[in-house]
C-alpha positions as CSV (number, residue, x, y, z in Angstrom):
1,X,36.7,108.4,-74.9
2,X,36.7,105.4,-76.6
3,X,39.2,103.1,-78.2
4,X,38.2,100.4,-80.9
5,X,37.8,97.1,-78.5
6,X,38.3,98.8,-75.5
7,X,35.8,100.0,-72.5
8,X,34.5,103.9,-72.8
9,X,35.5,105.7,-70.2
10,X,32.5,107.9,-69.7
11,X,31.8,110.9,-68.4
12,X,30.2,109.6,-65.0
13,X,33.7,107.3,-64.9
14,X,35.7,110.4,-65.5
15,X,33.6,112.6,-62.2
16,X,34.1,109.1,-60.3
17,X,38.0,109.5,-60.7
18,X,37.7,113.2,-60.3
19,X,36.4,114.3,-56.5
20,X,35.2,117.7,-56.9
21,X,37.0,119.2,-53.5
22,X,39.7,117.5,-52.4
23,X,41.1,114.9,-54.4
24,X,44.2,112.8,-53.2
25,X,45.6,111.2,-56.0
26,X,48.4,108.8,-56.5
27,X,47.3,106.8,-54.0
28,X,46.6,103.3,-55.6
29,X,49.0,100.8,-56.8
30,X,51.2,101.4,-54.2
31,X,50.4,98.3,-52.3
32,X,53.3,96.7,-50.2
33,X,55.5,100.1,-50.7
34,X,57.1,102.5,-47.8
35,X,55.4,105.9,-48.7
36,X,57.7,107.7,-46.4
37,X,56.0,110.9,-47.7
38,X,53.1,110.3,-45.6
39,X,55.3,111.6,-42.4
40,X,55.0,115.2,-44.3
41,X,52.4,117.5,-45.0
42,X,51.1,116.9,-48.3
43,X,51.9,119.7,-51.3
44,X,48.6,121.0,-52.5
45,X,47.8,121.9,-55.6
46,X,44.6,124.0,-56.3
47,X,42.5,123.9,-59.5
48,X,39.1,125.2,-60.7
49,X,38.5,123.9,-63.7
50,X,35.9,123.3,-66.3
51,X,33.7,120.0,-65.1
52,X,30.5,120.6,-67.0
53,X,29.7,123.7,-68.7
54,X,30.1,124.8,-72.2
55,X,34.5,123.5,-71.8
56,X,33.5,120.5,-69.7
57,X,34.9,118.3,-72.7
58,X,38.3,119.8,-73.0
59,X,38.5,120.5,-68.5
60,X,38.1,116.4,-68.1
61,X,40.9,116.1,-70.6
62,X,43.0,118.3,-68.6
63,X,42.4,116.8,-65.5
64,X,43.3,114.0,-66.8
65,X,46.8,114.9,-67.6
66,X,47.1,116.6,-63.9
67,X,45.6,113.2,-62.2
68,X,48.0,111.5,-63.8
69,X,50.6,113.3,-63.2
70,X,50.2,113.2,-59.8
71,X,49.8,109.8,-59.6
72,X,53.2,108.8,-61.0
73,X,55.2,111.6,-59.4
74,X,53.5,110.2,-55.9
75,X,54.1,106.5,-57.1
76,X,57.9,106.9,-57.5
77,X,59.6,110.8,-57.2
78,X,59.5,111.5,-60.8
79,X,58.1,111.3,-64.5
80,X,59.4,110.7,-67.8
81,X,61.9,112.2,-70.1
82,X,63.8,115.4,-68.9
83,X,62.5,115.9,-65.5
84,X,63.3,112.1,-64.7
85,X,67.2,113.2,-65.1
86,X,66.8,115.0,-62.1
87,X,66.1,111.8,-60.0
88,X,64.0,109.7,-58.7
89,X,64.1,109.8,-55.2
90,X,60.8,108.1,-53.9
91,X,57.4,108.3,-53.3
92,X,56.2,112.0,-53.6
93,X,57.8,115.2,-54.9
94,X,60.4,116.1,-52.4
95,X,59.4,113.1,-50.1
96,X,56.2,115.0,-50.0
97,X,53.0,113.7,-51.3
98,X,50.9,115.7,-54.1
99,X,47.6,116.6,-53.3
100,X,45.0,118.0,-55.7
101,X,42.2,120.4,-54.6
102,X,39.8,120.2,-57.7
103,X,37.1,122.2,-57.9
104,X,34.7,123.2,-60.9
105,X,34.0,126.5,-62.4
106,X,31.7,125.4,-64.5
107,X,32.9,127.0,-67.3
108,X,32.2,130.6,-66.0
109,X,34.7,133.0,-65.5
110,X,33.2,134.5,-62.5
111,X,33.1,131.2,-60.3
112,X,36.7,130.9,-61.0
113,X,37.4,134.0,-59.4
114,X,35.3,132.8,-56.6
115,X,37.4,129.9,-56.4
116,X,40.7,130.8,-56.7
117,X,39.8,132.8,-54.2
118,X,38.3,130.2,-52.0
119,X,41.8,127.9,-52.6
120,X,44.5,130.6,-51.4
121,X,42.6,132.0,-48.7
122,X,40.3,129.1,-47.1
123,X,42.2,125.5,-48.8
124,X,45.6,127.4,-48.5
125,X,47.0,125.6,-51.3
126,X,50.5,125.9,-51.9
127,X,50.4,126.2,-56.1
128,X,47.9,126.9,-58.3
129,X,47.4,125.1,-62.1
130,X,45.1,126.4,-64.3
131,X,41.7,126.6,-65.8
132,X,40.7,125.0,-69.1
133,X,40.6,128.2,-71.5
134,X,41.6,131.6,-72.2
135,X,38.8,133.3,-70.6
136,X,38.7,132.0,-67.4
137,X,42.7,131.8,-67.4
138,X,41.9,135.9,-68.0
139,X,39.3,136.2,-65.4
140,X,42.2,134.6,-62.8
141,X,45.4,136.1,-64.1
142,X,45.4,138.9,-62.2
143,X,44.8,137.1,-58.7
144,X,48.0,135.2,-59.0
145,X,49.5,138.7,-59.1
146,X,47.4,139.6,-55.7
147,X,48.3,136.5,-54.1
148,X,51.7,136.4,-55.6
149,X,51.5,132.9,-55.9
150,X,52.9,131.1,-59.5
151,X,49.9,129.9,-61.5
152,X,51.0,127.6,-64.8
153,X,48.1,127.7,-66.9
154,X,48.7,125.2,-70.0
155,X,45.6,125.6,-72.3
156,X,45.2,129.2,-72.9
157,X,47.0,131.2,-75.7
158,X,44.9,134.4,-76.3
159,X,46.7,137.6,-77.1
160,X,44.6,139.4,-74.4
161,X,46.7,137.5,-71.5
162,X,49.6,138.5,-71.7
163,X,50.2,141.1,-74.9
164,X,51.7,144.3,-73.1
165,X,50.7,143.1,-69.4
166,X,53.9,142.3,-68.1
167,X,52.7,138.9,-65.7
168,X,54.9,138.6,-63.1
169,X,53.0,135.2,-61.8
170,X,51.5,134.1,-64.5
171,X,53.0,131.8,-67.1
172,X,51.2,129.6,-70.2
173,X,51.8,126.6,-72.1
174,X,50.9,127.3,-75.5
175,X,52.2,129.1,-78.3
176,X,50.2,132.7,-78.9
177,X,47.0,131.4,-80.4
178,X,47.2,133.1,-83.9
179,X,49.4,130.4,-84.8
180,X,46.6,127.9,-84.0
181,X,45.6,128.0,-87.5
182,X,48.2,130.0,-89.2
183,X,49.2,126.8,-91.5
184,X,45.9,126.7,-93.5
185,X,46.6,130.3,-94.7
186,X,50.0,129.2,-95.3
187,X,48.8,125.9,-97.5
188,X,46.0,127.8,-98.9
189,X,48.7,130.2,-100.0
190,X,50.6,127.8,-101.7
191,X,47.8,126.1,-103.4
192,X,46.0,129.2,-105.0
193,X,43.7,130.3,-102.8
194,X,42.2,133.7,-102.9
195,X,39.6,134.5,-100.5
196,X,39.2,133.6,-96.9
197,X,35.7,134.0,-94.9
198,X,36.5,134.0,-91.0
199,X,33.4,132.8,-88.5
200,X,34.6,132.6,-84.9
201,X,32.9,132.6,-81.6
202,X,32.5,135.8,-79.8
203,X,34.8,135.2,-76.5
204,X,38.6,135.9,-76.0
205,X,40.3,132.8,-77.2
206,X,38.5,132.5,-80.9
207,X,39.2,136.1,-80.9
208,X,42.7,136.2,-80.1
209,X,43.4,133.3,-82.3
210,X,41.7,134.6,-85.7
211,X,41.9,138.5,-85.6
212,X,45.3,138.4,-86.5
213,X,44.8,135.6,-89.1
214,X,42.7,138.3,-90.9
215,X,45.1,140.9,-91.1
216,X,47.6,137.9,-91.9
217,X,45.3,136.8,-95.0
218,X,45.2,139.9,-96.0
219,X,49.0,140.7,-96.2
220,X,49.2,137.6,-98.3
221,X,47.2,139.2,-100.5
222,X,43.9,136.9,-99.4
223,X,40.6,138.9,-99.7
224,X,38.5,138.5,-96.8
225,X,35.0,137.9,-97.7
226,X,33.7,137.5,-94.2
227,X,35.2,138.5,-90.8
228,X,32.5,138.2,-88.5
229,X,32.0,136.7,-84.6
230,X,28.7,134.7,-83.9
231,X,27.6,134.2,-80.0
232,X,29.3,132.6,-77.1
233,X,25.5,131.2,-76.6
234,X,25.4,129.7,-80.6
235,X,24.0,126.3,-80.3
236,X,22.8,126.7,-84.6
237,X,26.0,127.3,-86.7
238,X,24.2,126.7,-89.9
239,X,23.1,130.8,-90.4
240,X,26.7,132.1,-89.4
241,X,28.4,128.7,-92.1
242,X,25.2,129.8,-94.8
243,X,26.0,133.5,-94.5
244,X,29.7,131.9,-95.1
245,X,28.8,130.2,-98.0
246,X,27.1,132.4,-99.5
247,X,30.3,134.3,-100.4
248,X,32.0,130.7,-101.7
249,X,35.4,131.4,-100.6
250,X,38.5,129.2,-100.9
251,X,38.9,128.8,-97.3
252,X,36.1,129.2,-94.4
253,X,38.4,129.7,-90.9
254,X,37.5,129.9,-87.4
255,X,35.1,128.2,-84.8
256,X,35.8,128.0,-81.0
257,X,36.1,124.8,-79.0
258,X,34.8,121.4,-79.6
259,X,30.8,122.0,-79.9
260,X,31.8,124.5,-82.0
261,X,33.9,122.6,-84.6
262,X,31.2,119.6,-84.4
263,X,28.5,122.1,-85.2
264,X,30.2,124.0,-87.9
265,X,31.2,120.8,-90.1
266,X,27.3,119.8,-89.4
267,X,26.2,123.1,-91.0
268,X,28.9,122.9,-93.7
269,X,27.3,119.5,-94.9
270,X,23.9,120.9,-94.5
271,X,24.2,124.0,-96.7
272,X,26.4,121.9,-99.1
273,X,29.4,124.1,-98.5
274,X,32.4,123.5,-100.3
275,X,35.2,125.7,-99.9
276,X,38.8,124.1,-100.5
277,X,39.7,123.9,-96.9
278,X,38.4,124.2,-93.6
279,X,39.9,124.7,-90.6
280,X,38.3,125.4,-87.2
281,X,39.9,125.7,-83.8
282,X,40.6,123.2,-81.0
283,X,37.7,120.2,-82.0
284,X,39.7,118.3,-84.9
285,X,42.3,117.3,-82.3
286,X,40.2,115.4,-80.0
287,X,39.1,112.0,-81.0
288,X,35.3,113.3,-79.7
289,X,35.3,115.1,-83.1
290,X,35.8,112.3,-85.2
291,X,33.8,109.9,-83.4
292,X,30.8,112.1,-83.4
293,X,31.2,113.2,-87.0
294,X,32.5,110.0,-88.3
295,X,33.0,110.1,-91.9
296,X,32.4,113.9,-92.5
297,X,35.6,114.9,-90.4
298,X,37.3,113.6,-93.1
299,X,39.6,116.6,-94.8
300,X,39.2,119.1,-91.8
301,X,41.7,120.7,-90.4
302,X,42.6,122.3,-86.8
303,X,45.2,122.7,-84.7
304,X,47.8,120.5,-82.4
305,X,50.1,120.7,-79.9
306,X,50.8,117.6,-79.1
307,X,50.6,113.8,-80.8
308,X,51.2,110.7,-79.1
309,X,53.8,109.5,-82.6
310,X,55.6,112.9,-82.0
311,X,59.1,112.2,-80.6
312,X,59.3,114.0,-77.6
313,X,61.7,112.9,-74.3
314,X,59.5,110.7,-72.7
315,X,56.5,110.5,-75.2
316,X,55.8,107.0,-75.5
317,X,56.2,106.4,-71.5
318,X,53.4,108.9,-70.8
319,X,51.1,107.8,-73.8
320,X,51.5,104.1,-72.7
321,X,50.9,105.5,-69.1
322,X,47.7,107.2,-69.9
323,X,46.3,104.1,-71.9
324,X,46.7,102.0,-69.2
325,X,45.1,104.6,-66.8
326,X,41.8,105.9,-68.7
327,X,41.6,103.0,-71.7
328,X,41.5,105.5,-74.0
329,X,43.4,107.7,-76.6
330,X,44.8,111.0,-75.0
331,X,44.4,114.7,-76.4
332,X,46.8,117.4,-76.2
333,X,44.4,119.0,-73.5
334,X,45.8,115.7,-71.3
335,X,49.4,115.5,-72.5
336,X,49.6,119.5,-71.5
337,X,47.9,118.9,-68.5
338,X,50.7,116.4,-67.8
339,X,53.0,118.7,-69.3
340,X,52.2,121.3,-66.8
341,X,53.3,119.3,-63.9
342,X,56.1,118.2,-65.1
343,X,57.1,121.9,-65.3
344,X,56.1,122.6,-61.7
345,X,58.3,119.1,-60.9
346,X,61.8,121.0,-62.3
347,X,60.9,124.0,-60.9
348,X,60.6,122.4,-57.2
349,X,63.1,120.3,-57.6
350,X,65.6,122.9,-58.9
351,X,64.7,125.4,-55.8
352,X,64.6,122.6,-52.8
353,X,60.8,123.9,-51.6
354,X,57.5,125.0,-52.3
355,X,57.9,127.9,-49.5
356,X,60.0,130.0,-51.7
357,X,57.2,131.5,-53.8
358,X,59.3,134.3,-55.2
359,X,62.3,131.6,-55.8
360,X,59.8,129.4,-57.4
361,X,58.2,131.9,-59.5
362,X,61.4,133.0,-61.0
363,X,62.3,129.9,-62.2
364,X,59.1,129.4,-64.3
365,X,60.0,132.1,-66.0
366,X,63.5,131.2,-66.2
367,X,64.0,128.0,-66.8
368,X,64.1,126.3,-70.4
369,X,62.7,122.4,-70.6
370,X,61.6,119.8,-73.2
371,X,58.5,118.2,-71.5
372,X,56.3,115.6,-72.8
373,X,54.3,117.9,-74.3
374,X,57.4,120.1,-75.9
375,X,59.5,123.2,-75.7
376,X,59.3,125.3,-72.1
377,X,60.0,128.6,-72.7
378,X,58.5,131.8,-71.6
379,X,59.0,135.5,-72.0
380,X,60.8,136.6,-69.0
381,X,60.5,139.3,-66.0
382,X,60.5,143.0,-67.4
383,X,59.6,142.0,-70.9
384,X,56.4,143.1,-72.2
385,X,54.8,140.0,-72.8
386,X,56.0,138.5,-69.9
387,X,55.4,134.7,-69.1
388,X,53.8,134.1,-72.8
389,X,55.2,130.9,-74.2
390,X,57.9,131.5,-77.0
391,X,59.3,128.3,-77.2
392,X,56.7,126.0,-78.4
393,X,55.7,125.2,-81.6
394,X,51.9,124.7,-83.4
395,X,51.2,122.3,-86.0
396,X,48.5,121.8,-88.0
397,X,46.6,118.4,-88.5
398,X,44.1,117.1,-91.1
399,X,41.4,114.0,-90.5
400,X,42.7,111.6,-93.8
401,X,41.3,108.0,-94.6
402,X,43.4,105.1,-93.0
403,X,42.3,103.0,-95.5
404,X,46.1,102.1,-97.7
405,X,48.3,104.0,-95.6
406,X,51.0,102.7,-93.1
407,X,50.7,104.3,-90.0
408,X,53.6,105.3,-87.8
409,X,53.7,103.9,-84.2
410,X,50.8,104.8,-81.7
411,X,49.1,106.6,-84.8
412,X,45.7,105.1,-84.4
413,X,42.6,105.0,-86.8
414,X,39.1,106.3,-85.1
415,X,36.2,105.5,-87.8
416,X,38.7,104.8,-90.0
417,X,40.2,108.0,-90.3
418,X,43.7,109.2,-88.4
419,X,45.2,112.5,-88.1
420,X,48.2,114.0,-90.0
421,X,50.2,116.6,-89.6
422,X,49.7,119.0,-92.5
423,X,52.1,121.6,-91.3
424,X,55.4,122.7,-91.2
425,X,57.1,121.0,-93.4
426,X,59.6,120.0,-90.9
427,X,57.6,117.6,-88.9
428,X,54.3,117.2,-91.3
429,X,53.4,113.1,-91.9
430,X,51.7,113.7,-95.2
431,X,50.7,116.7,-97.4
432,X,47.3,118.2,-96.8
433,X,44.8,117.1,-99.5
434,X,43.5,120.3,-101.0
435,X,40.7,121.1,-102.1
436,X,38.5,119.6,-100.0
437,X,36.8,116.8,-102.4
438,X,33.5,117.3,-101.4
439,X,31.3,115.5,-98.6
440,X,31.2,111.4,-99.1
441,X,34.5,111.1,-100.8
């Protein structure tokens, strides 16, 4: 990522921080300290995650947030906010140093299996954090039920997860991922629209997160001119956007991770599509979008779950925190990385020990929190649903031109565009600009 006067912190950086195996983090910048955890066995904490792969992107992001994390909590007992209420006793989490075991599943499903596998049975981690994804966090869900050991996975949202499977190890982060882009049918609503075309990649998150929009659109009375999936594998969006266009709708929906949303917006300049709105999944929100695109992000929407000038307990301290780490700007996929171990840090602290699977499982999907990232709450034991997130909230951001507006604090301009929040009204920064004024304006 890159900040405007500031060093990229590249990819090869970024594996350099990140040891694939064992990684001990925390470490440094505790020169001339006591680290009295060092007389205890280390917590570990497993992850396979998404290093390079079709996710890579969005995994480094993620680790990010757990690195860090770890870091502070081993630096001085706690983080920021909520959790730091609880005290700050030290070095290390229960005078215990965190240790992460990082591995990566190279965006594959499959491997993660293998390697979940490989961290409870050979690495004998103590807890488990999750994949980047809904897919993978899919593919593993049901070994956290075989090990019974509590996974937190914090960036996956699709129905197919949880919906009707009653988890009892197994809690998310995110809101259910139809809301992702639920507030571009709701401004499209307000603003006239009449027909929606939905493109979406073929795997379970894009799924999960636009087949209910359809049947939404259409309740509001929306025609939908298009509802059709393209292939994981899609590396030319212009046929699927064309086949879009061709219907000219008011809004064209959908997409899949960042590749994805880059792509699309290509295609949509190529084929000179102009619908009134687009909106595309998980891309817009990382500055990688906007710095690739540069002036034709301007007017998308997508999805966020976190800002860095939202007012959250401990907000600023963590977005400082992360500047100072990785020179760059942070994405939600960090702050809910973070967010995720600052979960994990209440729940430990609140049962005494990491021995007490059962003990610390049941507070997951007990406990209510405010974290960096936002509201903690889960569906609990014996419902349905249980351990999907029902406490936090989506919102829904649009790339705008800096150029004449005041920015609130730690709202920064990339290519001379910053994000907004659109939607809900409640927390927007600015109303969306609809239509879409065409490419160049």
């Amino acid at each position: 990522m890159k900040k405007e006067g500031k060093k990229e912190w590249s990819r090869r950086d970024f594996l350099k921080k990140t040891v694939i195996g064992t990684a001990v983090l925390g470490m440094g910048g505790l020169a001339g300290k006591t680290v009295f955890a060092q007389s205890k066995a280390p917590i570990k904490i497993g992850v396979a995650i998404s290093l390079t792969g079709a996710w890579a992107r969005e995994g480094e992001l993620e680790v990010g947030g757990y690195k860090l994390w770890g870091k502070i909590i081993n630096g001085k007992g706690c983080t920021f906010g909520e959790v730091e209420k609880l005290g700050c006793p030290g070095p290390g989490l229960l005078g215990r140093q965190v240790e992460f075991v990082v591995y990566d599943d190279k965006s594959d499903p499959s491997e993660a299996i293998k390697l979940i596998r490989k961290l409870v049975v050979s690495d004998k981690v103590d807890l488990i954090v999750g994949p980047y994804g809904s897919a993978v966090s899919n593919a593993i869900a049901p070994l956290a039920e075989d090990y019974k050991i509590p996974i937190i996975t914090p960036l996956a949202n699709a129905p197919v997860i949880w919906e009707g499977k009653k988890r009892e190890w197994f809690v998310g982060v995110l809101p259910p991922a139809w809301k992702n882009l639920y507030g571009c049918l709701m401004i499209g609503k307000e603003k006239g629209a009449r027909t929606v075309a939905f493109i979406y990649s073929d795997t379970a998150f894009p799924i999960g997160a636009t087949k209910p929009l359809v049947a939404k659109a259409k309740e509001m009375g929306m025609q939908v001119v298009l509802d059709e999936a393209y292939p994981k594998e899609t590396a030319d969006w212009e046929p699927i956007m064309s086949k879009a266009w061709s219907q000219k709708p008011d809004l064209i929906l959908g997409g899949g991770y960042l590749p994805d949303s880059i792509g699309l917006v290509k295609a949509a300049k190529a084929v000179n599509a102009t619908p009134k709105m687009l909106g595309f999944l998980v891309g817009p929100a990382i500055a990688d979008f906007t710095k690739s695109l540069k002036g034709d992000a301007n007017y998308v929407t997508g999805e966020t779950f976190w800002e860095p000038f939202v007012k959250t307990p401990g907000n600023l301290d963590f977005y400082k925190a992360y500047l100072q780490e990785y020179k760059g700007e942070p994405s939600y996929h960090a702050a809910a990385g973070f967010a995720a171990g600052q979960i994990l840090e209440r729940a430990i602290k609140e049962v005494g020990n990491i021995e007490d699977k059962k003990a610390l499982r049941d507070k997951l999907y007990s406990i209510k929190t405010i974290t960096i990232f936002g509201e903690y709450e889960v569906n609990p034991l014996g419902h349905p649903d249980s351990g999907w997130q029902i406490g936090k909230a989506t919102n829904l951001i649009q790339w705008q031109k800096a150029e004449g507006k005041r920015l609130l604090p730690n709202q920064v301009a990339i290519e001379g565009m910053v994000k907004q929040i659109v939607y809900p009204a409640g927390v927007k920064t600015t109303d969306a600009i609809f239509p879409f004024p065409g490419w160049g304006k």
